[in-house]
N, C-alpha and C positions, 0 to 999 in steps of 0.2 A: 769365507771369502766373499768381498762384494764387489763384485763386477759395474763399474761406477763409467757413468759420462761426467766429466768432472770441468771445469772452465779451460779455455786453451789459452795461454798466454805467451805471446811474441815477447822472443829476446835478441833486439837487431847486432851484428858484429860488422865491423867493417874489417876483413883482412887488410892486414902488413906486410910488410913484405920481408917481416923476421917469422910472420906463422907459416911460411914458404920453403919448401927446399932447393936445394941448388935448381934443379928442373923447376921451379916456378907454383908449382905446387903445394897446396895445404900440405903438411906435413903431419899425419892419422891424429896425432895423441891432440891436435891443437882442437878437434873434435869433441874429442873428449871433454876436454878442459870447456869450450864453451856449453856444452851438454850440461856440466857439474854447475858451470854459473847460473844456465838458464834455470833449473832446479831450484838452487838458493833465491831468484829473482823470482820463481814461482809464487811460493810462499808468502813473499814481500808485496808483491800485486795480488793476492788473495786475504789480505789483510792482515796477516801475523806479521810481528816486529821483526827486529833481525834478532841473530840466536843469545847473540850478547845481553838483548834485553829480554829476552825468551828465560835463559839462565838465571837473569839474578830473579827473575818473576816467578816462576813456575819450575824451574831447575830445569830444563830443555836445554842441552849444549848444544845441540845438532842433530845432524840426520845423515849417519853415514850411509856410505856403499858397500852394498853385500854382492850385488853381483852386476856387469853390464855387458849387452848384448849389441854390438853395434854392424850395422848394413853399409857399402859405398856403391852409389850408383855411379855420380860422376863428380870429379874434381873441380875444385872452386883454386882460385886462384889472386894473387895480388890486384889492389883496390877492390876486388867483389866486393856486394855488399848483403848479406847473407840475415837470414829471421830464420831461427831458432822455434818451431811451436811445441810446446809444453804443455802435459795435458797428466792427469790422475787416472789409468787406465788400469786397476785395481786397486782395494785395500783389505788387506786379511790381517786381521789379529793386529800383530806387532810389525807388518812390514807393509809397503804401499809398493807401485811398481809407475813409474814416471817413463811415457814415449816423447818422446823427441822426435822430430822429423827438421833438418837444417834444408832450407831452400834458398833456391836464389832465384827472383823474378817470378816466383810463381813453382818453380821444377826443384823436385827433390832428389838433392842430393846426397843424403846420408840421415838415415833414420837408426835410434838405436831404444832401448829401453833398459832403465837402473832399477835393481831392486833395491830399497831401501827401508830402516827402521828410528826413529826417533830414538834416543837415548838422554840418559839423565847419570850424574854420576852416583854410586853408592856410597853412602853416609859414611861405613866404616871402610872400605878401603879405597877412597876416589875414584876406583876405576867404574868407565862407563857398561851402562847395561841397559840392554832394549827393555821397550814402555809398549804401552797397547799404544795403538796412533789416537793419541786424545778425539772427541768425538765433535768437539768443536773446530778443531782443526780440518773435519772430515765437511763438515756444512757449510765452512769457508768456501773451499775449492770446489763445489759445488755446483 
């Protein structure tokens, strides 16, 4: 396990007023959802392609979620306009673990972190299967 400071990179959202509920409020899972974006948009502002060209290059499909931990301090609501920081705050072996902190104006509102492991599929039966986290990937985010 290496216990890494890794780049922080902002993924801005502007709420709508369909990630709302009747009360006016984010509605939890839309969290989530921009958590998962900001992750894929990590990578992309760290200099790796997207997974599409990850795939036919290297075999890389992706980088699922094996587990997520999420915290709410306080509710965000229609027009906010909310940054997402993203950051590499472990890598062990075959999985990495990404924090999140969603703020608005400076105040955090929801911070959560995803375990995660790169995968590739296997030759003989296409199903996917976790990879060590390649070590250039690891110098990228760095």
């Amino acid at each position: 396990m290496i216990r890494a400071m890794s780049k922080i990179i902002s993924y801005d959202i502007q709420v709508l007023f369909g990630d709302c509920d009747p009360a006016g409020i984010v509605f939890f899972p839309n969290f989530l959802k921009w958590m998962d974006a900001s992750s894929h948009h990590f990578f992309i502002e760290c200099g790796l392609p997207p997974f599409r060209e990850l795939e036919r290059t290297r075999g890389i499909v992706g980088h699922p979620l094996l587990e997520i931990n999420t915290r709410f301090m306080q509710p965000a609501t229609y027009g906010d306009r909310l940054q997402v920081h993203t950051s590499v705050i472990e890598w062990r072996g075959k999985v990495f673990v990404h924090k999140h902190e969603v703020k608005r104006d400076g105040v955090l509102l929801c911070e959560g972190t995803e375990t995660r492991t790169f995968v590739m599929r296997d030759p003989e039966s296409q199903r996917i299967k976790s990879i060590p986290v390649p070590q250039d990937v690891m110098e990228l985010c760095r």
